[in-house]
SEROLUM-337805 format. One record per atom (N, C-alpha, C): x negated, y negated, z; residue in three letters. Coordinates in steps of 0.2 Angstrom, whole numbers, plus 5000, padded with zeros to 4 digits. Layout:
N
XYZALA;...
This chain:
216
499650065000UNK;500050005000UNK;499649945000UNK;499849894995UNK;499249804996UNK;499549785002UNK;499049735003UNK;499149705009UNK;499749665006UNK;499949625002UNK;500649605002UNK;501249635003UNK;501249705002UNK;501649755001UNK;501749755010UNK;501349775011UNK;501249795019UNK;501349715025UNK;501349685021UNK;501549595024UNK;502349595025UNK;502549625018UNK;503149595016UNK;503849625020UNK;503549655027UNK;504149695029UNK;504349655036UNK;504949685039UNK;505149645046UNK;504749615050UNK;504449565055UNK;503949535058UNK;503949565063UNK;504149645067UNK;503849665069UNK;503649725071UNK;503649745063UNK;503349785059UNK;502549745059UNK;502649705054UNK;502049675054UNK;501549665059UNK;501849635065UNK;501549605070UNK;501049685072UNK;501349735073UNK;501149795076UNK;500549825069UNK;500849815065UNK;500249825058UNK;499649785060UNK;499749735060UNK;499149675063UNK;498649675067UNK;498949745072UNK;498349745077UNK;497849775074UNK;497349765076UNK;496549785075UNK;496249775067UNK;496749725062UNK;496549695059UNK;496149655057UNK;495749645053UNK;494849585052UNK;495149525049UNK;495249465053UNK;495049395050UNK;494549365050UNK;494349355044UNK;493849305040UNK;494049245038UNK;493649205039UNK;493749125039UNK;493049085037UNK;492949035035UNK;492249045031UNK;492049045025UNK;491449005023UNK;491448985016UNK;490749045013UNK;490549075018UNK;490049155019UNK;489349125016UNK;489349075018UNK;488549025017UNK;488349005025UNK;488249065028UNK;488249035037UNK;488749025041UNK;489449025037UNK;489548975041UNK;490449035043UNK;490449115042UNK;490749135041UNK;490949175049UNK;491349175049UNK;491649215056UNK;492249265055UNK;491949315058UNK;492649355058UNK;493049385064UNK;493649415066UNK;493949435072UNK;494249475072UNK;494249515075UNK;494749595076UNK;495349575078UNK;495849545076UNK;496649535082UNK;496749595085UNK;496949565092UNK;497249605099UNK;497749585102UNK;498049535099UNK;498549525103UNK;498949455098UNK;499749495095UNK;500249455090UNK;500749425094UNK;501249405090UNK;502049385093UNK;502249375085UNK;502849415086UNK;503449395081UNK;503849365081UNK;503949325077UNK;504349275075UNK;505049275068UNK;505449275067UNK;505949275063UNK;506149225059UNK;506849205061UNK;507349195056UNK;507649135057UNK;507949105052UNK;508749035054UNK;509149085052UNK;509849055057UNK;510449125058UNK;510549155051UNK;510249125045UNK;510649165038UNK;510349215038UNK;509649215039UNK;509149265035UNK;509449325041UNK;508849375040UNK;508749435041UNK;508749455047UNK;508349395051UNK;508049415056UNK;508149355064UNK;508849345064UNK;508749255065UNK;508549275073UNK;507949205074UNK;507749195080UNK;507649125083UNK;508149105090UNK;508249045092UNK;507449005092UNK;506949045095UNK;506349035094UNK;505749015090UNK;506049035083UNK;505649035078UNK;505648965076UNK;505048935072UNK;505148875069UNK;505548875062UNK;505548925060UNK;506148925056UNK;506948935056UNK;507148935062UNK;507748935066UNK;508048885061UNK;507848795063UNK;508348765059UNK;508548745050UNK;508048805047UNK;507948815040UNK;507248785038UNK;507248785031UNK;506648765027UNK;506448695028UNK;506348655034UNK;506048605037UNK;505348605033UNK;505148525032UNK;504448505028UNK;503848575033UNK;503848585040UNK;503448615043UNK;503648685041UNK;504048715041UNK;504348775041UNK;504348815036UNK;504648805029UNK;504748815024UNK;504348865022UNK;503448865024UNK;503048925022UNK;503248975024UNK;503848985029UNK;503849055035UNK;504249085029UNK;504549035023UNK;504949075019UNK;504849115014UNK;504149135015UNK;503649155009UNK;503349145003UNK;502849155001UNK;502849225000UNK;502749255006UNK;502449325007UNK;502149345011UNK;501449335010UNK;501049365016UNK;500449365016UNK;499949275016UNK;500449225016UNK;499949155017UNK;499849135026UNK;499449105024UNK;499449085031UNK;499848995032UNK;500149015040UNK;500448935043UNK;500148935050UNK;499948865046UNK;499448835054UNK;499948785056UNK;500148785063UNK;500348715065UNK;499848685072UNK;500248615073UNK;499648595078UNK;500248595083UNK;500048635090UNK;500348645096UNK;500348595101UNK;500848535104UNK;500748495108UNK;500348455104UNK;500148435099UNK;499648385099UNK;498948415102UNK;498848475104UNK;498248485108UNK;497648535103UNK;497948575099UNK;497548645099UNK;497948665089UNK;497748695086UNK;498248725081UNK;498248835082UNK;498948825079UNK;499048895079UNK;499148925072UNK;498649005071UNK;498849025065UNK;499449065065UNK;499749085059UNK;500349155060UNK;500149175051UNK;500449235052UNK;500349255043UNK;500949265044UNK;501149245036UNK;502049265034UNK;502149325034UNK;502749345032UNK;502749405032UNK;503549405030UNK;503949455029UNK;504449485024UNK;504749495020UNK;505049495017UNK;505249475007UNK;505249405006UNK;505149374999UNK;505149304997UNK;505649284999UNK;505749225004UNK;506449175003UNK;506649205011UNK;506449265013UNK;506649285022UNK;506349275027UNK;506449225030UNK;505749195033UNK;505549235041UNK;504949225040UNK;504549265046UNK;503749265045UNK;503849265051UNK;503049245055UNK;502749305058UNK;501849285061UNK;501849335066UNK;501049285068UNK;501249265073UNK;500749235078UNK;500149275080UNK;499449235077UNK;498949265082UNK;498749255087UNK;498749275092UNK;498549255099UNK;498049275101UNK;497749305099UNK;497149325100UNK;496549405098UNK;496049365099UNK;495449435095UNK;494949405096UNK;494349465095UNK;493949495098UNK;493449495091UNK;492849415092UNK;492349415087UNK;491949475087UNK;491949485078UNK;491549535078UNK;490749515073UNK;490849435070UNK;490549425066UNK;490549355066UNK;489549315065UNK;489649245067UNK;489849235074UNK;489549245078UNK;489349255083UNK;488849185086UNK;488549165081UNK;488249095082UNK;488449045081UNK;489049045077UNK;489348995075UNK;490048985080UNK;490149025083UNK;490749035089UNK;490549005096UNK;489749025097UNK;489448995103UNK;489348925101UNK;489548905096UNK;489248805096UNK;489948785095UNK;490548835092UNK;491248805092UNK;491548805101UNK;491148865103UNK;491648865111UNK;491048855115UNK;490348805115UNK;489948775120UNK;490248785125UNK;489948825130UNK;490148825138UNK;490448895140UNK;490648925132UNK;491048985135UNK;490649045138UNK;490549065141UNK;489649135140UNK;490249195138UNK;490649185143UNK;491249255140UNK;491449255132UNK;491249305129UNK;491149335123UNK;492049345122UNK;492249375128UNK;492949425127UNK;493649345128UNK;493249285132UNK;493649215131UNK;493749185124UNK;493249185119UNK;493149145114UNK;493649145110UNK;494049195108UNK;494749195104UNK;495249215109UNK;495349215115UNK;495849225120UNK;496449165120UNK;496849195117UNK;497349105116UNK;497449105108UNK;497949085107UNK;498249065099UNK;497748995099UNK;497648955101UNK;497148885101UNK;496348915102UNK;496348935103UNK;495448965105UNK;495449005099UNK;495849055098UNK;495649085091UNK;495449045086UNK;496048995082UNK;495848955078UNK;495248915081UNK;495048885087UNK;494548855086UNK;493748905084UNK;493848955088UNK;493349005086UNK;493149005075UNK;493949015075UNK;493749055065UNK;493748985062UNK;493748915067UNK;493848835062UNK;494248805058UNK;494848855062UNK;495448845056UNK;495948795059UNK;496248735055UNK;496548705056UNK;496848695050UNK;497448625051UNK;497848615045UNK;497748625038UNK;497148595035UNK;497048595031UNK;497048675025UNK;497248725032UNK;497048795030UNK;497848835028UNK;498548775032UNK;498948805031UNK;499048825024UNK;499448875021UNK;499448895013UNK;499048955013UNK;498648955015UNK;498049015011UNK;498449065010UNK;498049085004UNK;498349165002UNK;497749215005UNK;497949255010UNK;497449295016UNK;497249335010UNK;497749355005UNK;497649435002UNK;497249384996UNK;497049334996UNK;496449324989UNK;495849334992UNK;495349364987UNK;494749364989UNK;494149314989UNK;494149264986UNK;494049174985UNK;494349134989UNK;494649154995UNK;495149124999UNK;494649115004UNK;494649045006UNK;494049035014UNK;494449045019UNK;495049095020UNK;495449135025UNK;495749205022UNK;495249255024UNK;495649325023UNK;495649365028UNK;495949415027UNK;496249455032UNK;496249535029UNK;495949575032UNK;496149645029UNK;496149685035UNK;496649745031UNK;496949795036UNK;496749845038UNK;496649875044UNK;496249935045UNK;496749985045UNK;496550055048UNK;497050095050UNK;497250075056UNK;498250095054UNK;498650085061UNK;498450105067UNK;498550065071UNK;498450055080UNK;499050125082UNK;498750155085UNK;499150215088UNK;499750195093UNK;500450225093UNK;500850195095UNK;500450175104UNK;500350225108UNK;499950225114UNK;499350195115UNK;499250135109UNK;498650105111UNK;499050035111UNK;499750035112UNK;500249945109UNK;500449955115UNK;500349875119UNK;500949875124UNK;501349805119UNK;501849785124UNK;502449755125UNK;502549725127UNK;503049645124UNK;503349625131UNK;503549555128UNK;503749515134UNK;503949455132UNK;503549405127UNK;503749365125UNK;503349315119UNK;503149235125UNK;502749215123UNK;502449165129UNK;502449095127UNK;502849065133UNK;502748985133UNK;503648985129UNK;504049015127UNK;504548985123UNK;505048995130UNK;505748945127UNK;506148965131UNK;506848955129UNK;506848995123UNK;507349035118UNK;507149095116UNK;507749155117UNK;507649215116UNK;506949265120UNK;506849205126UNK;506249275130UNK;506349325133UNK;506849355132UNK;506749415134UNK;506549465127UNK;506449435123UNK;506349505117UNK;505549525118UNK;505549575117UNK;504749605117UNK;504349605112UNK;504249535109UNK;504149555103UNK;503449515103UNK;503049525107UNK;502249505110UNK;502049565110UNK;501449575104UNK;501249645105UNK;500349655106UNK;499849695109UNK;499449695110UNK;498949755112UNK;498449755110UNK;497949825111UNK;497849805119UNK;497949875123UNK;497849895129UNK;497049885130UNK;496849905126UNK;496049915128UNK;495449855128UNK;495849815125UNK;495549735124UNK;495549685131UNK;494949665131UNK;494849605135UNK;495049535136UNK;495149545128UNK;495249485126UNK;495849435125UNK;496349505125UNK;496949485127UNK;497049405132UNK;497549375128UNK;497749325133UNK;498349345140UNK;498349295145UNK;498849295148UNK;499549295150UNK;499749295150UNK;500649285151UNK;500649245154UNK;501049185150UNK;501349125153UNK;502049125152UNK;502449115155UNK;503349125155UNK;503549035151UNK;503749015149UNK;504248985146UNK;504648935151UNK;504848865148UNK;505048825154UNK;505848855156UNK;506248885153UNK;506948905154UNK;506548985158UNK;506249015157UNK;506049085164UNK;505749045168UNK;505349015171UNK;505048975177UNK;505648945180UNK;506048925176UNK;506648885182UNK;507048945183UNK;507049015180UNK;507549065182UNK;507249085191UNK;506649095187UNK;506249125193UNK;506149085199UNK;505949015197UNK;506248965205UNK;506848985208UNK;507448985205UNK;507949005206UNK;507949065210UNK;507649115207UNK;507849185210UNK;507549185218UNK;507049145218UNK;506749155224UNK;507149115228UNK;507349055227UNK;507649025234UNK;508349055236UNK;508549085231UNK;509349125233UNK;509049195236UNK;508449215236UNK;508349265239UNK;508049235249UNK;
């Protein structure tokens, strides 16, 4: 199956394809880096499509921001988070059906020099792409990067797919920082990774949970 083919399915399908996948990012004159994803989130729909999710940025349709989630498959969409950091996602399911699948994080494997002068200060190897903003900072990727076609090989962002992650090596569970549709399990991640980022709950789960402790 192409990588397109293999993009082009539900996001969280993909998301789970994803794991231990190689991104490249890089002009491969010095200056290229690569990273094993260990950790995704899926993303979906506006209520028409296939997959609608209150979450998603494409929730309220093909917005000037959005619009790439509606494919093809296989580009990448960078946005900038808070004004603070940018995040990658690769598209994912048929033309016209919109869905994402956020990296949150991986484990360089390549350009190792170039990631010690991007994350100055970090000595922890297994921090340096821990977090959807650390990742991008690590592979250098920002705005200028949304669009890319991962599956071109002229592309100074590609991605290729290794063998599937065995189902017992995937955990589970909430998606981070949102607070629409958090209970879906649709944050997925290699058990064996250090790199793994943390769980952070969402501003509508922190007030659930304040709540539950003082009635308790």
């Amino acid at each position: 199956m192409t990588l397109c083919a293999s993009l082009s399915l539900d996001p969280v399908s993909v998301a789970r394809r994803l794991l231990g996948a190689r991104l490249v990012a890089g002009d491969g004159d010095g200056g290229e880096v690569a990273a094993r994803i260990v950790e995704v989130e899926a993303y979906g729909s506006d209520p028409a499509g296939l997959w609608p999710d209150p979450a998603a940025h494409a929730y309220p349709g093909p917005t000037p921001r959005a619009k790439i989630m509606f494919g093809p498959a296989g580009r990448l969409y960078v946005y900038r988070s808070m004004g603070l950091h940018f995040c990658a996602n690769v598209v994912c399911g048929p033309d016209g059906a919109a869905g994402a699948v956020l990296l949150r994080a991986g484990e360089i494997t390549a350009g190792r020099n170039v990631v010690a002068a991007r994350r100055a200060g970090v000595l922890d190897e297994d921090r340096w792409a821990k977090g959807p903003g650390n990742l991008c900072k690590a592979l250098g990727l920002a705005l200028e990067d949304n669009g890319r076609d991962l599956a071109d090989p002229e592309s100074s962002v590609r991605i290729a797919l290794g063998e599937p992650a065995p189902d017992e090596q995937i955990a589970s569970g909430p998606r981070v920082g949102i607070s629409k549709a958090v209970d879906r399990p649709w944050r997925f991640w290699l058990r064996e990774s250090q790199a793994v980022s943390a769980y952070r709950p969402g501003a509508r789960r922190k007030q659930f949970v304040r709540s539950e402790k003082i009635e308790r």
